[in-house]
N, CA, C and O atoms as a GROMACS GRO file, in nm:
protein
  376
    1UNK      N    1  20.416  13.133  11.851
    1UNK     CA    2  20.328  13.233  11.907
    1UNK      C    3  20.195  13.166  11.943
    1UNK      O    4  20.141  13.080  11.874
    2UNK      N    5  20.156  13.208  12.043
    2UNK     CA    6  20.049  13.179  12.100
    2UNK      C    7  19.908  13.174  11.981
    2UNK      O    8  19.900  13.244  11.880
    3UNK      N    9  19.816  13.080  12.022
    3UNK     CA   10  19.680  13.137  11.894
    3UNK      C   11  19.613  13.194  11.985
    3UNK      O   12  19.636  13.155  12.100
    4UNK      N   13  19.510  13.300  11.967
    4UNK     CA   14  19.441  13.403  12.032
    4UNK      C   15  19.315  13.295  12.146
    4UNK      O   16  19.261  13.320  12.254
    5UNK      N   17  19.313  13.230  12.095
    5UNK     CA   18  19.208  13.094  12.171
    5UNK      C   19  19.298  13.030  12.283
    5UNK      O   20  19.236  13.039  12.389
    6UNK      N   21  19.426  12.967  12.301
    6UNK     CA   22  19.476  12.949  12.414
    6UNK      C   23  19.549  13.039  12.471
    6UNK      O   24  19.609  13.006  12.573
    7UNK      N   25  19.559  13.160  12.426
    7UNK     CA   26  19.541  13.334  12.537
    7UNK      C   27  19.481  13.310  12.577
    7UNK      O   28  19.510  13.270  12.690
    8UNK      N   29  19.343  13.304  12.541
    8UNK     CA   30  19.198  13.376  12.602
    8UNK      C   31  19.164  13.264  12.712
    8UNK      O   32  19.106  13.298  12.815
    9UNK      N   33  19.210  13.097  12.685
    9UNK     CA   34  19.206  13.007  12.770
    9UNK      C   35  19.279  12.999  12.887
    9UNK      O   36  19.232  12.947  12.988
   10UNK      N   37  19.387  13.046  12.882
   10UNK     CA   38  19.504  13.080  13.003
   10UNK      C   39  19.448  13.209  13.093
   10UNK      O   40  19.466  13.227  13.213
   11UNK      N   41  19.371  13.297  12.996
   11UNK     CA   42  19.330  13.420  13.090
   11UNK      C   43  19.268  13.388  13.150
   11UNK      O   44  19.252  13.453  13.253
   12UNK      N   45  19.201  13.284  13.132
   12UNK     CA   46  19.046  13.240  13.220
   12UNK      C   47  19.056  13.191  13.368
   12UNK      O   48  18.976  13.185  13.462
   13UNK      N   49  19.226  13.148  13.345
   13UNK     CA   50  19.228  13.066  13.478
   13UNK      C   51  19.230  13.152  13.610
   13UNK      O   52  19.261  13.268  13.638
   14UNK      N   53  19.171  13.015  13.698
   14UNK     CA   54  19.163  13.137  13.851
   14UNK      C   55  19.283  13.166  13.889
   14UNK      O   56  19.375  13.084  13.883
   15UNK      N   57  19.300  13.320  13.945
   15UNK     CA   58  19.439  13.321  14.037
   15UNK      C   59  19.458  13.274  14.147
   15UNK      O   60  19.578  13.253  14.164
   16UNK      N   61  19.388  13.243  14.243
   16UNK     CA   62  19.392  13.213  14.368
   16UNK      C   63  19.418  13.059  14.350
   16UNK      O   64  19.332  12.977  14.320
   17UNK      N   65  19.554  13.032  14.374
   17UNK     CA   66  19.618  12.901  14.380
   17UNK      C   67  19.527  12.780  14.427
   17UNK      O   68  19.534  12.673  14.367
   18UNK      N   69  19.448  12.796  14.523
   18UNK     CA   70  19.308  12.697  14.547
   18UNK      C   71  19.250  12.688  14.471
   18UNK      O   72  19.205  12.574  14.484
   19UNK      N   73  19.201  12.737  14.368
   19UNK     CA   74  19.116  12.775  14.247
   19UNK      C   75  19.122  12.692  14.161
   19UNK      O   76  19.045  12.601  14.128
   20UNK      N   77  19.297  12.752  14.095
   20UNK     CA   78  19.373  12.636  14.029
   20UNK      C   79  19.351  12.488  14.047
   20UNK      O   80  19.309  12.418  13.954
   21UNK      N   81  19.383  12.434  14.183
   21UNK     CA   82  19.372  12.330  14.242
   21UNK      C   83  19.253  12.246  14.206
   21UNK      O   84  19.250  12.131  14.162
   22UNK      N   85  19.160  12.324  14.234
   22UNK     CA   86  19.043  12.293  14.216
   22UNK      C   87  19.001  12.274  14.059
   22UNK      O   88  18.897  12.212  14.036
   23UNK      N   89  19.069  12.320  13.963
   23UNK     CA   90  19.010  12.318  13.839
   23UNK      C   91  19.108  12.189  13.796
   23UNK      O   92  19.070  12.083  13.744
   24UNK      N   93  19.207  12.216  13.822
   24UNK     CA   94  19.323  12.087  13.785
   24UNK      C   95  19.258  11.960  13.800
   24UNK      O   96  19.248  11.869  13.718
   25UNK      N   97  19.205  11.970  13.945
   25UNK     CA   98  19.146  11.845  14.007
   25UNK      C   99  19.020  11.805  13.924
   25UNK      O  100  18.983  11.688  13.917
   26UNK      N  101  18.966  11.891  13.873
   26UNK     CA  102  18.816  11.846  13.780
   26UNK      C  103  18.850  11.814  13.692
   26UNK      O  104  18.776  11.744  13.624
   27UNK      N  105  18.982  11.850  13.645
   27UNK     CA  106  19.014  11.830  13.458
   27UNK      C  107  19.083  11.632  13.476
   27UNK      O  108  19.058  11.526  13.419
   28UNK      N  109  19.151  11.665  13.557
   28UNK     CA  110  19.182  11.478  13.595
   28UNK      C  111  19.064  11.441  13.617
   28UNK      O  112  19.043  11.347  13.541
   29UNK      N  113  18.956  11.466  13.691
   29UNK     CA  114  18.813  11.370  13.684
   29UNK      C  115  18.797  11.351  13.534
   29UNK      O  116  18.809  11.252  13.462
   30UNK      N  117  18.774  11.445  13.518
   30UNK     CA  118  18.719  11.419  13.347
   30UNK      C  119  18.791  11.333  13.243
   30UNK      O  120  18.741  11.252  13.165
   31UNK      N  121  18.927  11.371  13.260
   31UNK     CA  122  19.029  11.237  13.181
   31UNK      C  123  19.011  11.144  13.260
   31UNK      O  124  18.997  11.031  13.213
   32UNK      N  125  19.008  11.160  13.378
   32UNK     CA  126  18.988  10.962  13.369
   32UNK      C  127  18.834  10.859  13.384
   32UNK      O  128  18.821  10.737  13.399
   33UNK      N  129  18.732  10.970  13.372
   33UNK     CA  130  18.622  10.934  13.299
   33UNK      C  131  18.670  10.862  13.172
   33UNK      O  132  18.650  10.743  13.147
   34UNK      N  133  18.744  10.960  13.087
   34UNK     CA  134  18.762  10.876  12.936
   34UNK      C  135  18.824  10.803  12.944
   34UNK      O  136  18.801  10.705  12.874
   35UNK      N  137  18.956  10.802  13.046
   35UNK     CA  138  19.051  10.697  13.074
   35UNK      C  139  18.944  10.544  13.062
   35UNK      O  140  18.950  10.454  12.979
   36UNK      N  141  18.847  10.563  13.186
   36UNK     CA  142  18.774  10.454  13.176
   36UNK      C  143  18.656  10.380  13.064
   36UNK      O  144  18.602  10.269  13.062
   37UNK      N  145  18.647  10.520  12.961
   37UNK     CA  146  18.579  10.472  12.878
   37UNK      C  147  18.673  10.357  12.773
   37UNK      O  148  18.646  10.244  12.734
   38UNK      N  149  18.790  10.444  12.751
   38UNK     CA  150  18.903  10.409  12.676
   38UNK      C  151  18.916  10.232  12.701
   38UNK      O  152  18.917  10.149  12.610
   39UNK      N  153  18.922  10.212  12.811
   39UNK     CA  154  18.902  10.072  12.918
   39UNK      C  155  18.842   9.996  12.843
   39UNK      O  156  18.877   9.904  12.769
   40UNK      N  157  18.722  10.055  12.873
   40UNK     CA  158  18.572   9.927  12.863
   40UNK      C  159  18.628   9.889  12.672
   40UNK      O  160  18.631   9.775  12.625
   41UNK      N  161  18.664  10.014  12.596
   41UNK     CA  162  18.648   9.983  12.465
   41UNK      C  163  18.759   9.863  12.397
   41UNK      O  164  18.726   9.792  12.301
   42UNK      N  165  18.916   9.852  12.476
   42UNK     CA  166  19.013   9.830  12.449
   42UNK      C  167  19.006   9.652  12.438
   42UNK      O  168  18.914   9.583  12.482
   43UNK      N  169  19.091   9.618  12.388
   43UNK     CA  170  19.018   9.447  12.394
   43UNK      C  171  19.176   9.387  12.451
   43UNK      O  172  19.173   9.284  12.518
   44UNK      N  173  19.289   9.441  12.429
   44UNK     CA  174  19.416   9.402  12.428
   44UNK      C  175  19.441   9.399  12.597
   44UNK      O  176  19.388   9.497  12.650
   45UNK      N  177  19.493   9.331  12.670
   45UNK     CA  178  19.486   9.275  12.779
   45UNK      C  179  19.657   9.382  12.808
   45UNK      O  180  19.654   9.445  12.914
   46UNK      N  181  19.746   9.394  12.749
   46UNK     CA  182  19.877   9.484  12.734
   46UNK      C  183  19.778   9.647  12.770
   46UNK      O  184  19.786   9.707  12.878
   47UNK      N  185  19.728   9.673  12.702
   47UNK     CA  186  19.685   9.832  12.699
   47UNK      C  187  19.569   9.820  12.798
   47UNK      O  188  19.564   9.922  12.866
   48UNK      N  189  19.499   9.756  12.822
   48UNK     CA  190  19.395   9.730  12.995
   48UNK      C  191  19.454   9.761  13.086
   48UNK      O  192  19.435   9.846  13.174
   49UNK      N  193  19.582   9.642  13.054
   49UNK     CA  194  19.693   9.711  13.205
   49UNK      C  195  19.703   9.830  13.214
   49UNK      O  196  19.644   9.889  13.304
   50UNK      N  197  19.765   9.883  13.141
   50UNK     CA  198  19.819   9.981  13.152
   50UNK      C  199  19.744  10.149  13.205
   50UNK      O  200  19.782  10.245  13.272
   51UNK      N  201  19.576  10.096  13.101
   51UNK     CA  202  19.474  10.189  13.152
   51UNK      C  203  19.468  10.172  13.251
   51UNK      O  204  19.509  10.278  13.300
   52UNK      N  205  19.437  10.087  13.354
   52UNK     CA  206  19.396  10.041  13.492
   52UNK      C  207  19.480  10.096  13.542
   52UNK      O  208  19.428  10.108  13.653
   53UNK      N  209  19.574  10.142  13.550
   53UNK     CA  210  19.748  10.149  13.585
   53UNK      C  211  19.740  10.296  13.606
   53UNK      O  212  19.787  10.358  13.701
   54UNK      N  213  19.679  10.341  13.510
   54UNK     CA  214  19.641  10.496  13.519
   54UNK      C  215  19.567  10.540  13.571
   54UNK      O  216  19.588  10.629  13.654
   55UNK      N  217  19.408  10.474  13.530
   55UNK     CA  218  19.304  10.495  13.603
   55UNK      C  219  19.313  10.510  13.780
   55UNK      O  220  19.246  10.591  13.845
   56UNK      N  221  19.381  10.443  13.820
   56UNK     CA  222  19.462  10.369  13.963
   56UNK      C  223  19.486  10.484  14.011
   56UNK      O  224  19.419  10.538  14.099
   57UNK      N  225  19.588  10.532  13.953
   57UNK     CA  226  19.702  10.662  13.980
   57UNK      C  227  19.610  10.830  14.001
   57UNK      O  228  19.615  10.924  14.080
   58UNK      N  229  19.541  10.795  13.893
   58UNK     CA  230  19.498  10.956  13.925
   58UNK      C  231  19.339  10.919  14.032
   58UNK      O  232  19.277  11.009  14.088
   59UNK      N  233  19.309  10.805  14.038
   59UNK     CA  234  19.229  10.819  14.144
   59UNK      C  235  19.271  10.825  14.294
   59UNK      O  236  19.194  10.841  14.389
   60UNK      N  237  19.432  10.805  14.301
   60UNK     CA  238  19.476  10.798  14.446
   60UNK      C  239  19.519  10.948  14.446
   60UNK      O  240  19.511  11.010  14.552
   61UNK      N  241  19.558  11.001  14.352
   61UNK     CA  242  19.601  11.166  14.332
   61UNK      C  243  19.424  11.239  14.383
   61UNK      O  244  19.411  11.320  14.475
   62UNK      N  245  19.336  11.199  14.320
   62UNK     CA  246  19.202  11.320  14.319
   62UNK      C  247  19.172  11.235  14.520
   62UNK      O  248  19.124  11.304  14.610
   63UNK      N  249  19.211  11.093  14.541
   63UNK     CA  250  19.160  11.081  14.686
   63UNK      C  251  19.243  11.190  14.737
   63UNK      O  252  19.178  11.233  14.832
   64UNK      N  253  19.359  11.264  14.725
   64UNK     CA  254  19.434  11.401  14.841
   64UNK      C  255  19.426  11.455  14.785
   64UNK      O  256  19.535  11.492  14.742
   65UNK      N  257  19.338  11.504  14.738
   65UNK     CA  258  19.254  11.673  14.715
   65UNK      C  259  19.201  11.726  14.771
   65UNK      O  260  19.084  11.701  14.746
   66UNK      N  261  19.214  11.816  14.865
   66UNK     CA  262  19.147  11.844  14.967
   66UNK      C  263  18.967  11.949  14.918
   66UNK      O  264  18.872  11.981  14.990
   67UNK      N  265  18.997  11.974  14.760
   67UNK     CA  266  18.908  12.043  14.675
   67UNK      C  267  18.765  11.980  14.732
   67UNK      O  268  18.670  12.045  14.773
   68UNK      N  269  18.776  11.835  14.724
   68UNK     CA  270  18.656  11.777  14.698
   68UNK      C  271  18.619  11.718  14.908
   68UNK      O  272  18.659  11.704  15.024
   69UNK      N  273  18.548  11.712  14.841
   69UNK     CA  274  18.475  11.638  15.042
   69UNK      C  275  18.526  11.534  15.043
   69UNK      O  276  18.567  11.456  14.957
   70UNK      N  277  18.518  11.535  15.205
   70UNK     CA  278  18.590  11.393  15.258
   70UNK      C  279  18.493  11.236  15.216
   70UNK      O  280  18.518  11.116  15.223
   71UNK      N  281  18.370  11.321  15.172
   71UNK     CA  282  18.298  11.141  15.103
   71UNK      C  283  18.322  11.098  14.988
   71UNK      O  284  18.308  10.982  14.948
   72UNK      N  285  18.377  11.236  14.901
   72UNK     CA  286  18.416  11.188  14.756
   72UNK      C  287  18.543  11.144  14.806
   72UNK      O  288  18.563  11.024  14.788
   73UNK      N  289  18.654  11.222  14.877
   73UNK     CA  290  18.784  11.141  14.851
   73UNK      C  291  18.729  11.054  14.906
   73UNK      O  292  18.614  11.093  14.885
   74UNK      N  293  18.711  10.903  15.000
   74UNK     CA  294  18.711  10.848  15.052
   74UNK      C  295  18.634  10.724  14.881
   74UNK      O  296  18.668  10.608  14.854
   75UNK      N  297  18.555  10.793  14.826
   75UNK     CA  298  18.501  10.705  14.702
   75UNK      C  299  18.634  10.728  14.584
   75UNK      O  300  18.654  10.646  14.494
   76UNK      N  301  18.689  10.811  14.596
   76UNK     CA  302  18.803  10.820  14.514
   76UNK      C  303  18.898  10.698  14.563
   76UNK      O  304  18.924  10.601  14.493
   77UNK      N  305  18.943  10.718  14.688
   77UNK     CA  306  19.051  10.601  14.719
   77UNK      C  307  18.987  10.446  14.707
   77UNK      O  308  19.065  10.359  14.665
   78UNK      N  309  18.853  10.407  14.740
   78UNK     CA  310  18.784  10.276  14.754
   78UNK      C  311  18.816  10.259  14.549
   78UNK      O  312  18.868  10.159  14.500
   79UNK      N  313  18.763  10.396  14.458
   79UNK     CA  314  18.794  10.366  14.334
   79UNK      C  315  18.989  10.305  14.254
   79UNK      O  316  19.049  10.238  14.170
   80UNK      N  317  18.998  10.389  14.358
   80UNK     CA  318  19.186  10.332  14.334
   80UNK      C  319  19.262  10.200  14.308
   80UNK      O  320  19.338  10.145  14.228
   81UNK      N  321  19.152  10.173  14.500
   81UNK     CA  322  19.184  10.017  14.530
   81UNK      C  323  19.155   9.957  14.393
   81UNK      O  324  19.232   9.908  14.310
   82UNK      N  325  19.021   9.977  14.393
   82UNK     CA  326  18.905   9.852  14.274
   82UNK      C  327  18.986   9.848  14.181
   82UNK      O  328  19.025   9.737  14.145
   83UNK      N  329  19.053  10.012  14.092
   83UNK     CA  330  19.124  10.018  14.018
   83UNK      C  331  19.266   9.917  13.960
   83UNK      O  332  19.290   9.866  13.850
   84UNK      N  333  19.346   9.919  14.098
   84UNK     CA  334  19.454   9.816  14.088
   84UNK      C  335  19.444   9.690  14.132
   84UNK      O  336  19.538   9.616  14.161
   85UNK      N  337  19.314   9.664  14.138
   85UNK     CA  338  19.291   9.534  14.137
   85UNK      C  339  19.249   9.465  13.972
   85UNK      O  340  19.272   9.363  13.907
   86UNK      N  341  19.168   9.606  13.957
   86UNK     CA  342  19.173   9.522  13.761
   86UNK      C  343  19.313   9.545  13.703
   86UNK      O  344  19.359   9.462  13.625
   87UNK      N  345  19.383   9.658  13.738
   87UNK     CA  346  19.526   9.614  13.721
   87UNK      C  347  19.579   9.488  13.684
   87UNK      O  348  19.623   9.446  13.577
   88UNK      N  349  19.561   9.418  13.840
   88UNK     CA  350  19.634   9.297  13.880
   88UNK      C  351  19.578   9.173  13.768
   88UNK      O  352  19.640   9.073  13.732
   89UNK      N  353  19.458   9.211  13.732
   89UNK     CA  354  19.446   9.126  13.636
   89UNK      C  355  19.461   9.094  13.500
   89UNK      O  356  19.430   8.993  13.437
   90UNK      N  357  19.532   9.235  13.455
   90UNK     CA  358  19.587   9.200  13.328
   90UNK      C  359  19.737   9.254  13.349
   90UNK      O  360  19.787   9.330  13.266
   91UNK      N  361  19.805   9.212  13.461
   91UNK     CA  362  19.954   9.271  13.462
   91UNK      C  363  20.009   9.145  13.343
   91UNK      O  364  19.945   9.040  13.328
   92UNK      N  365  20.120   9.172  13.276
   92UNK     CA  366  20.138   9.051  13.208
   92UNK      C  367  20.253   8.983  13.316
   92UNK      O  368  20.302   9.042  13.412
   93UNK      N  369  20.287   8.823  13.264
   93UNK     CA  370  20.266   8.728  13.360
   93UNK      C  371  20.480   8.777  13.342
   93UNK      O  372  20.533   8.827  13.243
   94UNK      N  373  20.544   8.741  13.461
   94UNK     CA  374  20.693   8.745  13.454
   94UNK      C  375  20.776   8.580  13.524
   94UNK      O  376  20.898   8.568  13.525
   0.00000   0.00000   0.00000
């Protein structure tokens, strides 16, 4: 059963499917704010990748959002690139 706190959190949400969109899209900004804090803190070159890997991903997801302006996506996708480029530097070696 539900707890009365994630009722009251589900009620909150907008109905208008753009709305949604739009809130979805802020809640991924915000995780991958921490995503990137998570980053800077991590020392293991295995779990860097992998952040970067993420970080990467949801910044090419928030660049086709149509929520945000065409100057943020456009800093979203330039963040993507940068992103999988620190990728590339801790992919481990094959």
């Amino acid at each position: 059963m539900p707890s009365p706190q994630s009722a009251s959190s589900v009620s909150s949400l907008p109905s208008n499917p753009a709305a949604q969109l739009a809130a979805a899209s802020r809640a991924l900004w915000s995780a991958t704010l921490s995503l990137m804090t998570a980053f800077m803190q991590m020392q293991a070159p295995a779990h860097r990748y992998l952040l970067a890997r993420r970080i990467a991903r949801n910044f090419e997801t928030l660049a086709a959002q149509e929520c945000f302006d065409s100057g943020c996506r456009g800093s979203f996708g330039r963040l993507a690139l940068r992103w999988q480029r620190q990728a590339e530097q801790f992919a481990p070696a094959h």
